[in-house]
C-alpha positions, 0 to 999 in steps of 0.5 A, spaced: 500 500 500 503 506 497 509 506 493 515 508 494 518 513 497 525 517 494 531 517 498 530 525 500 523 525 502 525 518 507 531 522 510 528 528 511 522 524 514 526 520 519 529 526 520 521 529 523 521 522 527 520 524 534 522 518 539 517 520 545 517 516 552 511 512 550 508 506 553 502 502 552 499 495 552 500 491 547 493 488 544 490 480 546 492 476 540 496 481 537 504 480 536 509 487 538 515 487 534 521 493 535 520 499 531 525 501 526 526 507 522 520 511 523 516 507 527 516 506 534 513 498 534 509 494 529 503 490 531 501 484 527 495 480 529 496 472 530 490 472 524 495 469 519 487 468 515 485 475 515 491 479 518 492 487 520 498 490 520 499 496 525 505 501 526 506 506 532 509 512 528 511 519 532 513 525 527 515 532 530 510 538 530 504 536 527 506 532 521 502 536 516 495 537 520 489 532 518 486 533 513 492 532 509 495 526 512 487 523 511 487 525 503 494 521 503 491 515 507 485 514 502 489 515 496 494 510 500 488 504 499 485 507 493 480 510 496 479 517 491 480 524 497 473 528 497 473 535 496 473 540 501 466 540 504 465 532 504 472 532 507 471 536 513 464 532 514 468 526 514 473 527 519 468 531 523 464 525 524 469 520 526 471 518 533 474 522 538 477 518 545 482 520 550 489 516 550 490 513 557 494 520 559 487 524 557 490 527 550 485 528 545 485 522 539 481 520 533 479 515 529 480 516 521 476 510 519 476 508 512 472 503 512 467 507 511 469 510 505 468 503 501 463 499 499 459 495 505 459 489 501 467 489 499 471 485 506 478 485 501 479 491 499 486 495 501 483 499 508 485 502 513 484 505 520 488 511 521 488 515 530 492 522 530 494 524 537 497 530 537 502 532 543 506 537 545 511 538 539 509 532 537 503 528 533 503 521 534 499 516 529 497 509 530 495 506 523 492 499 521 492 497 516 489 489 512 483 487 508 477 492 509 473 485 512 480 484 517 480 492 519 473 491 521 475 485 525 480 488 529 477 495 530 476 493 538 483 491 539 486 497 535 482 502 539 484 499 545 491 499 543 490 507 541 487 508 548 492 504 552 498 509 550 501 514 556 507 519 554 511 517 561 
């Protein structure tokens, strides 16, 4: 899911990662690997049939703010980015949740974005936490069916996290 990123691009994103104190509690029937590049840890679920990939990302500032990570992110599963009005309604109507620490969260689920009846498609749930100097994400991603599945488990995760 999404191509390849040019080698000056990569340097100056792993240049923006932030490698805050975080903590959080890894998912029942999900499997933690370490981090490496951007990312702080990769999640697999143990479903080898209908697996999830999930990976915890943290970028300094506000890593180009919502709404264009949102477009990125639909574009990533060939999901075509709304104009402005019918974006903003949909980030408006997505679920907010609160991190174990209390800071504000949200919940970009693209599932909603395609066809109720399509469970193979690429997808994606996306959460964006926004910290001081920093912006965290939490991104899963699988088939539709296997992000659907595991929507619980990923916000538990998304809750779970705590800035130590």
């Amino acid at each position: 899911m999404g191509g390849a990123v040019d080698p000056q691009t990569q340097k100056m994103l792993e240049a923006s990662v932030a490698r805050p104190p975080l903590s959080w509690a890894t998912p029942e029937g999900w499997q933690e690997s370490p981090g490496s590049g951007m990312r702080l840890a990769t999640f697999r679920s143990a479903d080898t049939g209908d697996p999830v990939e999930c990976a915890l990302i943290s970028l300094a500032g506000d890593a180009g703010g919502v709404e264009s990570n949102a477009a990125r992110w639909m574009q990533q599963v060939n999901i075509a980015v709304p104009d402005v009005p019918a974006m903003e309604k949909f980030l408006a109507a997505q679920k907010k949740i609160k991190t174990r620490d209390g800071f504000d969260a949200t919940i970009l689920d693209l599932t909603q974005l395609q066809s109720q009846d399509d469970l193979e498609s690429p997808s994606m749930a996306a959460t964006i936490i926004t910290l001081p100097d920093m912006t965290v994400f939490v991104k899963m991603t699988g088939a539709r069916g296997a992000v659907l599945k595991n929507r619980d488990q990923f916000e538990a995760l998304c809750e779970s996290l705590k800035l130590n």
